[in-house]
PDBQT receptor file of N, H, CA, C and O in Angstrom, charges set to zero:
ATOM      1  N   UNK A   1      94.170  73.827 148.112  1.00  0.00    +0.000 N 
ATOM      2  CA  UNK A   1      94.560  72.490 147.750  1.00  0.00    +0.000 C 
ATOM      3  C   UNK A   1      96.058  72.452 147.558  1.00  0.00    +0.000 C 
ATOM      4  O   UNK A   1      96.598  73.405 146.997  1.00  0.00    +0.000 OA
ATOM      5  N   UNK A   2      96.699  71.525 147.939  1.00  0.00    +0.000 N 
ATOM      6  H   UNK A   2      96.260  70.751 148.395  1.00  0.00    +0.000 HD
ATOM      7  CA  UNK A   2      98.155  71.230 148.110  1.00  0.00    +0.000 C 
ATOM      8  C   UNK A   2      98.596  70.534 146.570  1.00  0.00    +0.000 C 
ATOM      9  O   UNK A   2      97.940  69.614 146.080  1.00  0.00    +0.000 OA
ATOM     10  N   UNK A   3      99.521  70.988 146.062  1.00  0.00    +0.000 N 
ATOM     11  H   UNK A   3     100.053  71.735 146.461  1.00  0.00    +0.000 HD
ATOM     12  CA  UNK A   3      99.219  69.699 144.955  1.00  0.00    +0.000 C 
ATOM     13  C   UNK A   3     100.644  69.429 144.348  1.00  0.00    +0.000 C 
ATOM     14  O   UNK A   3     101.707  70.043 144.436  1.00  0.00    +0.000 OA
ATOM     15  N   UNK A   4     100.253  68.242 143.680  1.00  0.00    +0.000 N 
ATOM     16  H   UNK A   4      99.389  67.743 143.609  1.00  0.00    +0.000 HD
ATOM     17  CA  UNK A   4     101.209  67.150 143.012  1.00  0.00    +0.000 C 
ATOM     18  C   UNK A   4     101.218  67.879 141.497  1.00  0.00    +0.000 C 
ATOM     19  O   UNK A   4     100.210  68.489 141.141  1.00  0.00    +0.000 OA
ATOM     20  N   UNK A   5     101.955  67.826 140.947  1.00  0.00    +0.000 N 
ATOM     21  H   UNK A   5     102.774  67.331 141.236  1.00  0.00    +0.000 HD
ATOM     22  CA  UNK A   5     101.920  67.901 139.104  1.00  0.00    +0.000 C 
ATOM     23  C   UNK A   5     100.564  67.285 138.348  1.00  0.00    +0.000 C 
ATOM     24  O   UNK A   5     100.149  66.150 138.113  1.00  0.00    +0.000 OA
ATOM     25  N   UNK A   6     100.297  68.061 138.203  1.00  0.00    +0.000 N 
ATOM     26  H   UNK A   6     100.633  68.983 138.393  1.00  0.00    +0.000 HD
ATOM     27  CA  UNK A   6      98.589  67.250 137.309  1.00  0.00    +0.000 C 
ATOM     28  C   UNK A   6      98.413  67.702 135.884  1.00  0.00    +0.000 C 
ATOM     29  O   UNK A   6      98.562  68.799 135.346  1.00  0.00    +0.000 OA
ATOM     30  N   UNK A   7      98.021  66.422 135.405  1.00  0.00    +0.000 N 
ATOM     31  H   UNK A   7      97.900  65.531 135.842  1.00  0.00    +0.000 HD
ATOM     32  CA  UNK A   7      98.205  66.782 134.002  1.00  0.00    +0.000 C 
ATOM     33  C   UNK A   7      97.143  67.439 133.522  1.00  0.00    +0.000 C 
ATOM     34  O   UNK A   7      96.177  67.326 134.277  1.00  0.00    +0.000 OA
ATOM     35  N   UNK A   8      96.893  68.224 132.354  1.00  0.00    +0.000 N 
ATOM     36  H   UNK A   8      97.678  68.316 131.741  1.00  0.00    +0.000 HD
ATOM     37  CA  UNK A   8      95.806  69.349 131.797  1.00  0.00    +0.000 C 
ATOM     38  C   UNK A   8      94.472  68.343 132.002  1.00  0.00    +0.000 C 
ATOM     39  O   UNK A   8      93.484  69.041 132.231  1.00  0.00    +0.000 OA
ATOM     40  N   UNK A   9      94.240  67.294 131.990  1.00  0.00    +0.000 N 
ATOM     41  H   UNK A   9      95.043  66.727 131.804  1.00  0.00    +0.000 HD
ATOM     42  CA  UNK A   9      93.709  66.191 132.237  1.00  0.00    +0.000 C 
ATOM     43  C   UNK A   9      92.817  66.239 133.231  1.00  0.00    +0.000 C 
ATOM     44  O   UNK A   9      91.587  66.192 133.270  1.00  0.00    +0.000 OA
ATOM     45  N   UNK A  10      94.020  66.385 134.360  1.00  0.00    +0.000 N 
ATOM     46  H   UNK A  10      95.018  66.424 134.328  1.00  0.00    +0.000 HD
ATOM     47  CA  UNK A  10      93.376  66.038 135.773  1.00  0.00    +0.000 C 
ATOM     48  C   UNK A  10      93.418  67.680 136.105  1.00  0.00    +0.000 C 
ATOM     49  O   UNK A  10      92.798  67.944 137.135  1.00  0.00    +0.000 OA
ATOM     50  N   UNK A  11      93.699  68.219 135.796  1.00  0.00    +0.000 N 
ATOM     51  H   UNK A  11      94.203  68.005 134.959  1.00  0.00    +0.000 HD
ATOM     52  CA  UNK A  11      93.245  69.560 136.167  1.00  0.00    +0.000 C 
ATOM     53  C   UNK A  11      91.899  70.177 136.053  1.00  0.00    +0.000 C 
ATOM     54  O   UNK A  11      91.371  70.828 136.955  1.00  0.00    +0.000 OA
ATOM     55  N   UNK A  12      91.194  69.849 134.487  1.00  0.00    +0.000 N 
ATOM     56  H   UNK A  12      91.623  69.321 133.755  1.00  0.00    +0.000 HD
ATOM     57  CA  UNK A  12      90.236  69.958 134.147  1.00  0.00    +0.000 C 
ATOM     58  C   UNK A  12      89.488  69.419 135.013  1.00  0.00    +0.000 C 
ATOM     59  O   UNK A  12      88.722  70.146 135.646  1.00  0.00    +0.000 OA
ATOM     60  N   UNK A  13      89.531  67.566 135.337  1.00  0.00    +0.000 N 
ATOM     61  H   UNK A  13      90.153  66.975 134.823  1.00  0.00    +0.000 HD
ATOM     62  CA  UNK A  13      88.282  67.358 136.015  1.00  0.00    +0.000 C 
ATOM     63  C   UNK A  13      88.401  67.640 137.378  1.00  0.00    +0.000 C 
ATOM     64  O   UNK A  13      87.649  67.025 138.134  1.00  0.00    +0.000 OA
ATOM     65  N   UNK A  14      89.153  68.406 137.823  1.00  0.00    +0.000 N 
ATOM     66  H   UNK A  14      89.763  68.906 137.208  1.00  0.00    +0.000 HD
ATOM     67  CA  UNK A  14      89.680  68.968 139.624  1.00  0.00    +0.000 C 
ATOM     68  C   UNK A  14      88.207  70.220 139.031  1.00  0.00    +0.000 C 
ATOM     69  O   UNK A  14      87.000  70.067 139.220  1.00  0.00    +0.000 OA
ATOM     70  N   UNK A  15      88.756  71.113 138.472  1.00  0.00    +0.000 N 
ATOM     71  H   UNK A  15      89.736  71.237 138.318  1.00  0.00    +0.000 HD
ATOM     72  CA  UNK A  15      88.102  72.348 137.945  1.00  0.00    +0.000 C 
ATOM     73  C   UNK A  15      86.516  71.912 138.105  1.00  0.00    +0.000 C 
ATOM     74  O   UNK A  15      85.733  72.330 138.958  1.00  0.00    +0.000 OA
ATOM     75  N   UNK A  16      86.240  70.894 136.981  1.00  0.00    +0.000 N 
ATOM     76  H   UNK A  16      86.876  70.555 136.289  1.00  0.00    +0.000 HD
ATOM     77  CA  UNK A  16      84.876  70.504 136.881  1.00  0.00    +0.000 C 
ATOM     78  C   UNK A  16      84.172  69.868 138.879  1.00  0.00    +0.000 C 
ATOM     79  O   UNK A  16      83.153  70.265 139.444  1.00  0.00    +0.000 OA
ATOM     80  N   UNK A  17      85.213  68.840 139.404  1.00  0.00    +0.000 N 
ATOM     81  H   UNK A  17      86.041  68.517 138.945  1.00  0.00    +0.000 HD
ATOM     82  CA  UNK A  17      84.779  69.082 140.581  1.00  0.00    +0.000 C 
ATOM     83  C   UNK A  17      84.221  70.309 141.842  1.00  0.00    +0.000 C 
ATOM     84  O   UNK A  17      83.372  70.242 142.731  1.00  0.00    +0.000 OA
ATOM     85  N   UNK A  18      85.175  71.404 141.388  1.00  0.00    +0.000 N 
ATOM     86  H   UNK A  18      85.864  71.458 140.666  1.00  0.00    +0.000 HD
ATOM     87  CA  UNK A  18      85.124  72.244 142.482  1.00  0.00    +0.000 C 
ATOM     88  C   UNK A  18      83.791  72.857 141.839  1.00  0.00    +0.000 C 
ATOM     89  O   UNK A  18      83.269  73.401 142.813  1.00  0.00    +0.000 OA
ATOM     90  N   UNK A  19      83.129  73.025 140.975  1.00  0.00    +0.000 N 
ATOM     91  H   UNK A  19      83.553  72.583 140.184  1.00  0.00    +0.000 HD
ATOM     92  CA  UNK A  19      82.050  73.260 140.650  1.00  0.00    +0.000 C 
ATOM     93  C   UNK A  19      80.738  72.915 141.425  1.00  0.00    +0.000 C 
ATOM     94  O   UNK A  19      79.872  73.720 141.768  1.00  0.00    +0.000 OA
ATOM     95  N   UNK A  20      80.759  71.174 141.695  1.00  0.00    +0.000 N 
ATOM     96  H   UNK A  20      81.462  70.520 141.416  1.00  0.00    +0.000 HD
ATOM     97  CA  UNK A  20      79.834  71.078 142.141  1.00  0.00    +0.000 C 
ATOM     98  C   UNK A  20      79.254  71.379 143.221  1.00  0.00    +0.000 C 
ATOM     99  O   UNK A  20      80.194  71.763 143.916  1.00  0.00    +0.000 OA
ATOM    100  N   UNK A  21      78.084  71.486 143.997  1.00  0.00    +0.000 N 
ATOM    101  H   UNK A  21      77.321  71.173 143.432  1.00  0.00    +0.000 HD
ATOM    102  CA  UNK A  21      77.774  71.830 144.941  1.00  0.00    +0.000 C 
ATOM    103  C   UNK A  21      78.630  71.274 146.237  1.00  0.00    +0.000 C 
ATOM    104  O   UNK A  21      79.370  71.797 147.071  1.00  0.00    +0.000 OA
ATOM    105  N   UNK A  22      78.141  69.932 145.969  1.00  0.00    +0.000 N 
ATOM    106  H   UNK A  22      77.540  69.507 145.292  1.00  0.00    +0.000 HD
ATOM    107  CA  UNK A  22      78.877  69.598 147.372  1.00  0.00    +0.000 C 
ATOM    108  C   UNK A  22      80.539  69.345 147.660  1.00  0.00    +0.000 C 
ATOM    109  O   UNK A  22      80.967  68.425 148.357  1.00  0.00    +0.000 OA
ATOM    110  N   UNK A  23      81.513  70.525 146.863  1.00  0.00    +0.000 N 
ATOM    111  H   UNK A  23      81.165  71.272 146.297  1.00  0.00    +0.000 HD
ATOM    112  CA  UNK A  23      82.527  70.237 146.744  1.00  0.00    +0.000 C 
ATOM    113  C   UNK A  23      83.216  70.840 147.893  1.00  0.00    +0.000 C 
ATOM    114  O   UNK A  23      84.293  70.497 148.380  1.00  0.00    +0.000 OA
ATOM    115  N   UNK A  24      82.285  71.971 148.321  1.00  0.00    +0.000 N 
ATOM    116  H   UNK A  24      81.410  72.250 147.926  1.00  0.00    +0.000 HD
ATOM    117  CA  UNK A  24      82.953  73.117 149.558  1.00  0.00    +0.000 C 
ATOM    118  C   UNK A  24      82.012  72.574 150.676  1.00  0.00    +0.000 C 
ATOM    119  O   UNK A  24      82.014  73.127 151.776  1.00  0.00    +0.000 OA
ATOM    120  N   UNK A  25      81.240  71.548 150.430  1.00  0.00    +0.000 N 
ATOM    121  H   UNK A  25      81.239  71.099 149.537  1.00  0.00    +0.000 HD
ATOM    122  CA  UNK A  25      80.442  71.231 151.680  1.00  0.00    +0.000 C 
ATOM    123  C   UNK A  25      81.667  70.216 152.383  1.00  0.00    +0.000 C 
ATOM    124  O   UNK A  25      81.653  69.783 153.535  1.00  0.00    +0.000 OA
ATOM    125  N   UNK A  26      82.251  70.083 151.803  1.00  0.00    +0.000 N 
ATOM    126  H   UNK A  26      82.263  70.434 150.867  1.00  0.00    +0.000 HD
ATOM    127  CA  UNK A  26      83.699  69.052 152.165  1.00  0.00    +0.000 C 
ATOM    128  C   UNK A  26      83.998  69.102 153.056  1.00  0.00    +0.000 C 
ATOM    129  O   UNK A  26      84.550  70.199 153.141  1.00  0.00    +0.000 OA
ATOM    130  N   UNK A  27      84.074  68.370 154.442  1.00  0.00    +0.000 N 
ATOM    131  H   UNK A  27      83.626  67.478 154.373  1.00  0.00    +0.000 HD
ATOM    132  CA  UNK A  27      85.194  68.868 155.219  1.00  0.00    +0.000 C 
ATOM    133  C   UNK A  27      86.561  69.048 155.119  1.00  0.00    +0.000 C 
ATOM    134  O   UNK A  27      86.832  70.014 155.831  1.00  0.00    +0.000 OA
ATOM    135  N   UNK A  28      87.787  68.514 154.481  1.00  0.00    +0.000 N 
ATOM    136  H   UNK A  28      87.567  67.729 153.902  1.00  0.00    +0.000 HD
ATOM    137  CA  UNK A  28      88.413  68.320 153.846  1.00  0.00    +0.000 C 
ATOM    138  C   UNK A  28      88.574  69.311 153.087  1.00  0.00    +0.000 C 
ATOM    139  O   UNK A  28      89.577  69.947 153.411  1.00  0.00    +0.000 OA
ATOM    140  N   UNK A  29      88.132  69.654 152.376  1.00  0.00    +0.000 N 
ATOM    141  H   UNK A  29      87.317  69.138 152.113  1.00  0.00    +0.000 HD
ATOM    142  CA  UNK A  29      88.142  71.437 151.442  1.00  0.00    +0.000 C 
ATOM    143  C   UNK A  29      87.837  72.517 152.432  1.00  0.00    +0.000 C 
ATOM    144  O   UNK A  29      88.400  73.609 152.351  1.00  0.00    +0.000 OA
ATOM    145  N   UNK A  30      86.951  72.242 153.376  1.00  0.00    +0.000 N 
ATOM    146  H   UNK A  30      86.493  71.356 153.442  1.00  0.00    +0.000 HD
ATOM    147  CA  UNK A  30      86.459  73.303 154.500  1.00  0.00    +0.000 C 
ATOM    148  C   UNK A  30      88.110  73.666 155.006  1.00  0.00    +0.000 C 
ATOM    149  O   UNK A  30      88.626  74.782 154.957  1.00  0.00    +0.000 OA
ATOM    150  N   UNK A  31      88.614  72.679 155.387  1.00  0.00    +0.000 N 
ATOM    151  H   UNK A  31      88.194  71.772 155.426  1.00  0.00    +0.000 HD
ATOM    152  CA  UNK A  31      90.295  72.953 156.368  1.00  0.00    +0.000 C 
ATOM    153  C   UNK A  31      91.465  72.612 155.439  1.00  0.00    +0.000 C 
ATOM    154  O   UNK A  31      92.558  72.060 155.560  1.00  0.00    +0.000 OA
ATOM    155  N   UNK A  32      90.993  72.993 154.788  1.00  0.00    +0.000 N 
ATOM    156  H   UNK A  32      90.105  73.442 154.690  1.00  0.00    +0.000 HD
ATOM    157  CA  UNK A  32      92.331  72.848 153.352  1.00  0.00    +0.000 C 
ATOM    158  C   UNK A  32      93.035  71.215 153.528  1.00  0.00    +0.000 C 
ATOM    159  O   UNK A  32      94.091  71.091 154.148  1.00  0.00    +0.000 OA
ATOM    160  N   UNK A  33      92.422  70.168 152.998  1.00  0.00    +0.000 N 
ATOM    161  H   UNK A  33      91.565  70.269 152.494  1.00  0.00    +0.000 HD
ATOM    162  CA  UNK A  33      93.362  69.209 153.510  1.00  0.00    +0.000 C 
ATOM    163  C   UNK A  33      93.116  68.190 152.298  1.00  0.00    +0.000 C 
ATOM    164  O   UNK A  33      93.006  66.968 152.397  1.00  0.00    +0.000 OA
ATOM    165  N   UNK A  34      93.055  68.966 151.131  1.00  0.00    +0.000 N 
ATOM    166  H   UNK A  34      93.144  69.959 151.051  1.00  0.00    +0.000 HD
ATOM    167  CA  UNK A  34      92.974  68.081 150.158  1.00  0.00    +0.000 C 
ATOM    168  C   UNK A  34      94.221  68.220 149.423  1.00  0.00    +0.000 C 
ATOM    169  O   UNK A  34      94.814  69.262 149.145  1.00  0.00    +0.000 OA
ATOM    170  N   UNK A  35      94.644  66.580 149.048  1.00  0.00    +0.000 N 
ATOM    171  H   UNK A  35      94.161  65.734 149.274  1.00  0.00    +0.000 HD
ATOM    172  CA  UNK A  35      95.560  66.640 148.245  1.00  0.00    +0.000 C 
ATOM    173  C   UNK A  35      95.940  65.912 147.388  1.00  0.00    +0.000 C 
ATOM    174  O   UNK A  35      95.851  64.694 147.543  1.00  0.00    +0.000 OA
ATOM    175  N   UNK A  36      96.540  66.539 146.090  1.00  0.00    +0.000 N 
ATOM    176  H   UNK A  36      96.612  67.528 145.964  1.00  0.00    +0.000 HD
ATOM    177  CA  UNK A  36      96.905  65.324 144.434  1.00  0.00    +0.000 C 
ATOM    178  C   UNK A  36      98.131  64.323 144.598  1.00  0.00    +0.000 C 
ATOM    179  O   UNK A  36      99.335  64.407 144.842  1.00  0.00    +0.000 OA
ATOM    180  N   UNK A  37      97.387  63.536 144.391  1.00  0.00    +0.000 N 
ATOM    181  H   UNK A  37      96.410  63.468 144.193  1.00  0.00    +0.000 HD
ATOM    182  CA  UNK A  37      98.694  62.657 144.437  1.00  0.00    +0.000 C 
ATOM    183  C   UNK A  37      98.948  61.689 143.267  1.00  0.00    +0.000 C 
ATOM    184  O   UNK A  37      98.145  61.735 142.335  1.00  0.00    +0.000 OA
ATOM    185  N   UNK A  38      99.776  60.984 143.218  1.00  0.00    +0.000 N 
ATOM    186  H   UNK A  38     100.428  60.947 143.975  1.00  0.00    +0.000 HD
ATOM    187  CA  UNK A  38     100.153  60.680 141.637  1.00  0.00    +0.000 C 
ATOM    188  C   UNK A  38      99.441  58.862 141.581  1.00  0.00    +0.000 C 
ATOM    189  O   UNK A  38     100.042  57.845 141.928  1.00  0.00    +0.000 OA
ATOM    190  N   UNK A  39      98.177  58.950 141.093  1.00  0.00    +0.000 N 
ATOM    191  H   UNK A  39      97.688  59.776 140.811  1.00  0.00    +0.000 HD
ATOM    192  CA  UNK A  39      97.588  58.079 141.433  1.00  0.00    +0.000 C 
ATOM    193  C   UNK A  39      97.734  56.563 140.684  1.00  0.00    +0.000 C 
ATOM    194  O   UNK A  39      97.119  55.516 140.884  1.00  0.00    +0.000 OA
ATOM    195  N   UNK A  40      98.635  56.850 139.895  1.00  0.00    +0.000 N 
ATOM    196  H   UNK A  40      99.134  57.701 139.733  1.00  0.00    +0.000 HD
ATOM    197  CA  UNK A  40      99.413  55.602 139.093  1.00  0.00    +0.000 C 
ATOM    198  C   UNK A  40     100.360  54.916 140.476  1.00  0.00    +0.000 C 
ATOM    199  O   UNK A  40     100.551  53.702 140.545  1.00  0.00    +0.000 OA
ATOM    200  N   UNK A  41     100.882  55.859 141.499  1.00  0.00    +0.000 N 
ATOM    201  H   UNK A  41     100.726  56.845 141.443  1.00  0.00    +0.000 HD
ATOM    202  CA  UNK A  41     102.060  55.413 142.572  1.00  0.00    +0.000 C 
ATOM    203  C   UNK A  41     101.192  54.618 143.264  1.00  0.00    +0.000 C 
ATOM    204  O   UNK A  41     101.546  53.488 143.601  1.00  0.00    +0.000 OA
ATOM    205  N   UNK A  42      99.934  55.110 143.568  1.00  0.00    +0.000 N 
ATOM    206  H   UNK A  42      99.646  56.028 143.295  1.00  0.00    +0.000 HD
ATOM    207  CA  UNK A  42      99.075  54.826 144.622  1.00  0.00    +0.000 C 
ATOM    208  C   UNK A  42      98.423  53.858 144.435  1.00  0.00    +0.000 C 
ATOM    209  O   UNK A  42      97.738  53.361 145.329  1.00  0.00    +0.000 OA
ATOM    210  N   UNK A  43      98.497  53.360 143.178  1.00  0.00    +0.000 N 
ATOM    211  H   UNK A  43      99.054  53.764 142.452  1.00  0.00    +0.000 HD
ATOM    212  CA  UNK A  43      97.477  52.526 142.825  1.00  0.00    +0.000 C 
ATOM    213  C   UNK A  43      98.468  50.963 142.110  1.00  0.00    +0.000 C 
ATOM    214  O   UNK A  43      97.900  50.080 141.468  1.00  0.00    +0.000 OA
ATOM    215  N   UNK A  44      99.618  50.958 142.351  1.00  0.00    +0.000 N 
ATOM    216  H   UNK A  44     100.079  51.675 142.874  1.00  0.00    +0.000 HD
ATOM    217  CA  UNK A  44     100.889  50.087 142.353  1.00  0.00    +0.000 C 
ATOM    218  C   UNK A  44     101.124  49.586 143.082  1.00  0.00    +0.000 C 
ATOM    219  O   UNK A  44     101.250  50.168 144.159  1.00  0.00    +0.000 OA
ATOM    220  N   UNK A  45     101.423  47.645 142.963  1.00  0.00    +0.000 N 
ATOM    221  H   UNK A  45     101.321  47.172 142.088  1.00  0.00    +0.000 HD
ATOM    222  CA  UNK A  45     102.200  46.796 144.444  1.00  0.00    +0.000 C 
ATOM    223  C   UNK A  45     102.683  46.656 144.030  1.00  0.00    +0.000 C 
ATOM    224  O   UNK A  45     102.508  46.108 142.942  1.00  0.00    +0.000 OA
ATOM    225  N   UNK A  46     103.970  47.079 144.571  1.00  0.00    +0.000 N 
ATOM    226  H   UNK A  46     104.112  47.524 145.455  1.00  0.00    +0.000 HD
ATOM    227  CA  UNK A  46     104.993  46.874 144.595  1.00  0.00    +0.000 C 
ATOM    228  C   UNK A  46     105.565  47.790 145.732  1.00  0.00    +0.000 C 
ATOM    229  O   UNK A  46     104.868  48.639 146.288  1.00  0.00    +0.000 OA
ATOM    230  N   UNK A  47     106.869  47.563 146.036  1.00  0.00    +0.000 N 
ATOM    231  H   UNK A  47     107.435  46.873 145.584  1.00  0.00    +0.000 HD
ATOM    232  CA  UNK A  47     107.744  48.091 147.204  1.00  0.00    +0.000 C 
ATOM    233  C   UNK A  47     107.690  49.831 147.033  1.00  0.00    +0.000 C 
ATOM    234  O   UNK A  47     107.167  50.753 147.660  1.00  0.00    +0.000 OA
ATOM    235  N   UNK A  48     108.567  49.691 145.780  1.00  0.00    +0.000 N 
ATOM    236  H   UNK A  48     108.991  48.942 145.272  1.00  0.00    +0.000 HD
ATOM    237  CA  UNK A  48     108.515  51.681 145.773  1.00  0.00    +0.000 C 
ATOM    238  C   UNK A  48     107.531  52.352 145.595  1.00  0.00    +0.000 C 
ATOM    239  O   UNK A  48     107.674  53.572 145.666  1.00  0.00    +0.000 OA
ATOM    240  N   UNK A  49     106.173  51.787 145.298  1.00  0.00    +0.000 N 
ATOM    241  H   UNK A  49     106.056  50.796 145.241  1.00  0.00    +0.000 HD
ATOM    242  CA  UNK A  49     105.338  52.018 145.038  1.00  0.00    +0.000 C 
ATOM    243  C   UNK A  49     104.773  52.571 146.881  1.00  0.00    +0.000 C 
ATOM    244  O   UNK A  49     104.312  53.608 147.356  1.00  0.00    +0.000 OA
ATOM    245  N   UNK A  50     105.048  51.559 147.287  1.00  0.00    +0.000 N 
ATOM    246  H   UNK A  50     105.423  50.716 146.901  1.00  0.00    +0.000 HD
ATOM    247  CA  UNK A  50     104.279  51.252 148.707  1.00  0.00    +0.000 C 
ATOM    248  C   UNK A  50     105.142  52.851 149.426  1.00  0.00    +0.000 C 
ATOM    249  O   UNK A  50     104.472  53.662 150.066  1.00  0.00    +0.000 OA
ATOM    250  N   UNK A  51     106.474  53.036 149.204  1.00  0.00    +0.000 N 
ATOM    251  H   UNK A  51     107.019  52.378 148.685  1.00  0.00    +0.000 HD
ATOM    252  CA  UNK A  51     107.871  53.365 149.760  1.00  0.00    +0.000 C 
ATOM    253  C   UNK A  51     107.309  54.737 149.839  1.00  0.00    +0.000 C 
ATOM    254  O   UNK A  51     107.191  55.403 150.868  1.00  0.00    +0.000 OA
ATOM    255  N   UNK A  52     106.819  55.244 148.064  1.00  0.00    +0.000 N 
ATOM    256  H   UNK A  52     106.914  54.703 147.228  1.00  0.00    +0.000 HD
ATOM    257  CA  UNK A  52     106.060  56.502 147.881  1.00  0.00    +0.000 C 
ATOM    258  C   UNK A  52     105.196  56.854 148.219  1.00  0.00    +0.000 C 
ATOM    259  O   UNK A  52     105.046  58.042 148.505  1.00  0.00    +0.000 OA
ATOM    260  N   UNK A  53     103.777  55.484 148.382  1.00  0.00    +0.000 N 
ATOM    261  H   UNK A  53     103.900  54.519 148.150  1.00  0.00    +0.000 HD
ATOM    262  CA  UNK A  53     102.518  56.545 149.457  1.00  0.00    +0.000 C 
ATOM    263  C   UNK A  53     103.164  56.957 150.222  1.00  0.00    +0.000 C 
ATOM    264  O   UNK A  53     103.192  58.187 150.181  1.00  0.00    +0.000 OA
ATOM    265  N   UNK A  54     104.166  56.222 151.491  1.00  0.00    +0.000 N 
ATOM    266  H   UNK A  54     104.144  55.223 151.523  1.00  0.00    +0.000 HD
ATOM    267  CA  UNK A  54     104.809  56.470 153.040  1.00  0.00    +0.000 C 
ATOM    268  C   UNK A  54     105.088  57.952 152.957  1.00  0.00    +0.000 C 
ATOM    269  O   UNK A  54     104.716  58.869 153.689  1.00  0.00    +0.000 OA
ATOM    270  N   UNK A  55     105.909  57.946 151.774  1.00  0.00    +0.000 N 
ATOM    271  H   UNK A  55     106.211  57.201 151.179  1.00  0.00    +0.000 HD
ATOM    272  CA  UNK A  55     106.304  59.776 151.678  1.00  0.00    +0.000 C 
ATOM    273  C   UNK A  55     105.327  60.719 151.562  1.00  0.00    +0.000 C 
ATOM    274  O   UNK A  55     105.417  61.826 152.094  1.00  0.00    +0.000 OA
ATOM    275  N   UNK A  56     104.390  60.356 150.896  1.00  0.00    +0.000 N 
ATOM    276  H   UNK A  56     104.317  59.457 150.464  1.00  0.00    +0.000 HD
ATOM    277  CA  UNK A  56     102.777  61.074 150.641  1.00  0.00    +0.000 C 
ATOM    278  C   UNK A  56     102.056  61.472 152.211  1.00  0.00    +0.000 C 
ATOM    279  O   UNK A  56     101.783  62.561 152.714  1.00  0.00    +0.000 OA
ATOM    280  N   UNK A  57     101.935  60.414 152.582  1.00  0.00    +0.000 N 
ATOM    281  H   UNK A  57     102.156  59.528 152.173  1.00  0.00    +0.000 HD
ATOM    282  CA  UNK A  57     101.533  60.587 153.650  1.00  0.00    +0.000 C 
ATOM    283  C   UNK A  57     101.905  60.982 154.895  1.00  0.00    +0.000 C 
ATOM    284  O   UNK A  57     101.164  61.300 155.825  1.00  0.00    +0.000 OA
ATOM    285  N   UNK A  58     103.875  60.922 154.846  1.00  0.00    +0.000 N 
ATOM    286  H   UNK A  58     104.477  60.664 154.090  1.00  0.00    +0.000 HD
ATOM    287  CA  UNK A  58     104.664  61.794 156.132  1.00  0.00    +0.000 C 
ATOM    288  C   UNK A  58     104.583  63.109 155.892  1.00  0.00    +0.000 C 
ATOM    289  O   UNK A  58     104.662  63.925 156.810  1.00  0.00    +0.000 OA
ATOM    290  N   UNK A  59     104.351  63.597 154.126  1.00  0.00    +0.000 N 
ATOM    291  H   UNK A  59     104.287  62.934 153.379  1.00  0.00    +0.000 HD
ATOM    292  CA  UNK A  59     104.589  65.138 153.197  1.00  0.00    +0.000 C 
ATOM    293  C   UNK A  59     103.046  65.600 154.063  1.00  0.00    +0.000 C 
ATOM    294  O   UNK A  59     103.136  66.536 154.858  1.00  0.00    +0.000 OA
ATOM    295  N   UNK A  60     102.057  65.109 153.927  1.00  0.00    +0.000 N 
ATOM    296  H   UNK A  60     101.984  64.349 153.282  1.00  0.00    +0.000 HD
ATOM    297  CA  UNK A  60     100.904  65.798 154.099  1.00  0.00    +0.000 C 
ATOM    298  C   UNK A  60     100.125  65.622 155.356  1.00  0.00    +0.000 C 
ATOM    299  O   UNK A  60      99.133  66.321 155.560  1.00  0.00    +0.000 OA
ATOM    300  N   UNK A  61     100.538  64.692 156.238  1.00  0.00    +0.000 N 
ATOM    301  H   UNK A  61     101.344  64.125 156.072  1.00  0.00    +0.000 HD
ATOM    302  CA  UNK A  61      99.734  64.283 157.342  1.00  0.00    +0.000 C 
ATOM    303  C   UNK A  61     100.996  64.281 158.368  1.00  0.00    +0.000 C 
ATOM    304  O   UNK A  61     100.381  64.082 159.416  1.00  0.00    +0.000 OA
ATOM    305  N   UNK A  62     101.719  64.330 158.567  1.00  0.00    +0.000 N 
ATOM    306  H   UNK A  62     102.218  64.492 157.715  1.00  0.00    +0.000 HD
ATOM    307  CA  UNK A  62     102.868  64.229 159.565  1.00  0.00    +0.000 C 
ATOM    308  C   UNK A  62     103.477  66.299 159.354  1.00  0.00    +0.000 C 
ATOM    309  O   UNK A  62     103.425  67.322 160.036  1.00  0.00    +0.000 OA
ATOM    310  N   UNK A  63     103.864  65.979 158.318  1.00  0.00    +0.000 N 
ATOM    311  H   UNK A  63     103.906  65.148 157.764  1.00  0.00    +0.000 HD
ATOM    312  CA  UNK A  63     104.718  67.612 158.444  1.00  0.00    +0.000 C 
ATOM    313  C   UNK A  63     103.748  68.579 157.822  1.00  0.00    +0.000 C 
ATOM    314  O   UNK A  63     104.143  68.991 156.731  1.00  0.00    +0.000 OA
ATOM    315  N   UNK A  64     102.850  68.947 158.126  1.00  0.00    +0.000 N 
ATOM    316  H   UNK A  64     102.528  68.613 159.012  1.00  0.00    +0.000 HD
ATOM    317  CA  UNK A  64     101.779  69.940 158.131  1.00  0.00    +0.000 C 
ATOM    318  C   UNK A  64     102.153  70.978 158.558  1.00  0.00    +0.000 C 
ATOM    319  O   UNK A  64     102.265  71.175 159.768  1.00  0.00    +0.000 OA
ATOM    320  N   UNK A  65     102.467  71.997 157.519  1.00  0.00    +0.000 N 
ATOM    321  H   UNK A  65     102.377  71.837 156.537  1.00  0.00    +0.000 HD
ATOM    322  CA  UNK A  65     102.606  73.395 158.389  1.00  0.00    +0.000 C 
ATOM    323  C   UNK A  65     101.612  73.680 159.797  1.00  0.00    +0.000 C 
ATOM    324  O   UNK A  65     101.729  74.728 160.433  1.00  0.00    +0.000 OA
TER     325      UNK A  65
């Protein structure tokens, strides 16, 4: 998993996810392509808001090792 700063918070319930069964049935977890993102940005209208998914999504889906 690629990740963003997560607070003890969201770490925990990442933790409690990967637990469950169908967490590695993932495709997405199968090819490593999961990733944290700062979901206060993501979840904001407004411009910089919008400005920052763009970067999210050139960081993880465009420049892919």
């Amino acid at each position: 998993m690629r990740s963003h700063k997560l607070t003890d918070d969201d770490q925990k319930f990442l933790e409690e996810l990967k637990q469950k069964p169908l967490w590695k049935n993932l495709r997405a977890v199968q090819q490593n392509h999961v990733y944290s993102i700062d979901y206060l940005t993501w979840r904001a209208g407004n411009l910089l808001a919008a400005d920052a998914v763009i970067d999210d999504l050139f960081k993880y889906l465009v420049n892919t090792p």
